[in-house]
C-alpha positions as CSV (number, residue, x, y, z in Angstrom):
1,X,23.7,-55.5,-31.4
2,X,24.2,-54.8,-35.1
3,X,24.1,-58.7,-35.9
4,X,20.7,-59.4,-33.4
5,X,19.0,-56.0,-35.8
6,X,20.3,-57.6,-39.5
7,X,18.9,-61.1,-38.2
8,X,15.8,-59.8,-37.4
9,X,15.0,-57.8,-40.2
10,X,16.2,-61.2,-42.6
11,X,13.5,-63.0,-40.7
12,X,10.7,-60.1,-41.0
13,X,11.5,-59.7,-44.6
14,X,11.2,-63.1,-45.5
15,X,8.3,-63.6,-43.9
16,X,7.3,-60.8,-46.2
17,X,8.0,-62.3,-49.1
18,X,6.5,-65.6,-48.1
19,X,3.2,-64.6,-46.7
20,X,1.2,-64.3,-50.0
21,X,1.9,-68.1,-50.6
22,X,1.1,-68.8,-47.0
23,X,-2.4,-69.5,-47.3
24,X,-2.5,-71.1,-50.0
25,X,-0.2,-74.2,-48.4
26,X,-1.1,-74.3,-45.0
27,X,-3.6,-76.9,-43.9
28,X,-4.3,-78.3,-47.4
29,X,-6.8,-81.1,-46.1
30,X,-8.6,-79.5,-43.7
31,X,-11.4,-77.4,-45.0
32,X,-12.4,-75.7,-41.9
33,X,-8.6,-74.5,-41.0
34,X,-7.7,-73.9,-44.2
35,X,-10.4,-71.1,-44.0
36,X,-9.4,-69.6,-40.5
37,X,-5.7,-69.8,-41.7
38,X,-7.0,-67.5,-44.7
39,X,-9.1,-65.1,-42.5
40,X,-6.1,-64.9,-40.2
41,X,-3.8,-64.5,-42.9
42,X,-6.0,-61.8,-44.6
43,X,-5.9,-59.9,-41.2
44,X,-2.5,-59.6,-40.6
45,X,-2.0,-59.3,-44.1
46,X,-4.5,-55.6,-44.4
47,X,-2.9,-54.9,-40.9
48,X,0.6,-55.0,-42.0
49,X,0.1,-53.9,-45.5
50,X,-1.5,-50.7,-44.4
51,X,1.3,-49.8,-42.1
52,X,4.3,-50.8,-44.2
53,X,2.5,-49.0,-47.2
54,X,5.4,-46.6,-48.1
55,X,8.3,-48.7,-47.4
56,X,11.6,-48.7,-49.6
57,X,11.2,-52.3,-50.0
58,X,7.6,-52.7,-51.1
59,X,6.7,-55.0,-48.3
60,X,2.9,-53.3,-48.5
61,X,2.6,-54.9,-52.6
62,X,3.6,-58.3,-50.9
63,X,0.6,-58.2,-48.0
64,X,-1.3,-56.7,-50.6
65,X,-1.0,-59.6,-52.6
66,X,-1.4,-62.1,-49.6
67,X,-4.8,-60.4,-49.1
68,X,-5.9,-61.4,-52.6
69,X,-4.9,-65.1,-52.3
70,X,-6.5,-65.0,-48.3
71,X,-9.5,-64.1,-49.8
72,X,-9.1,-66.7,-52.9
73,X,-8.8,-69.1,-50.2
74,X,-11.3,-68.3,-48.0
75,X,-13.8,-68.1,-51.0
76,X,-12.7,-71.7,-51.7
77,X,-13.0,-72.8,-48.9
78,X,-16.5,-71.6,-48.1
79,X,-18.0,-72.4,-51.8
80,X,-16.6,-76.0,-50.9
81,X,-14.6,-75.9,-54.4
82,X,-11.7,-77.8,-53.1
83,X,-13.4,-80.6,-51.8
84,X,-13.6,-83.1,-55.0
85,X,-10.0,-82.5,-55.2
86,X,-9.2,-83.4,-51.4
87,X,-11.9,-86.7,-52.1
88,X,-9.5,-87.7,-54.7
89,X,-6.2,-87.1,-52.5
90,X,-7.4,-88.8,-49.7
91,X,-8.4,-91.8,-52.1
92,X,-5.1,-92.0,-53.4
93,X,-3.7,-93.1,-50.5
């Protein structure tokens, strides 16, 4: 029982720490996902953030961070900035 609690909370915590990269990275190409992605991101993000706000670990400061870069993304996404750069990806190939 011991082992299955550490495992899990090695799992949740580095989920933690990799959830403010998450939306920058996930669906790079794909302007309409990318922007659901960030709006889903920034949810769970504020919805976490606010709950783990006095933790030992500062997991809060990481959501809190991951709802900056959602709504970086987001913006992005719906200002159709990142589209000249996806034109020239997709050429590359």
């Amino acid at each position: 029982m011991n082992f299955l609690v550490v495992a899990l909370t090695v799992v949740f915590m580095g989920c933690v720490y990799a959830w403010p990269v998450l939306p920058l990275v996930v669906y790079p190409l794909n302007r309409r996902r990318g922007f659901w992605a960030a709006l889903y991101c920034c949810a769970i993000a504020v919805f976490f953030g606010m709950e783990f706000r006095y933790s030992k670990f500062m997991i809060g400061t990481f959501f809190e961070i991951a709802v900056y870069t959602s709504a970086a993304r987001a913006v992005a996404e719906a200002s159709g900035v990142l589209e000249k750069p996806r034109a020239a990806w997709r050429g590359r190939a």
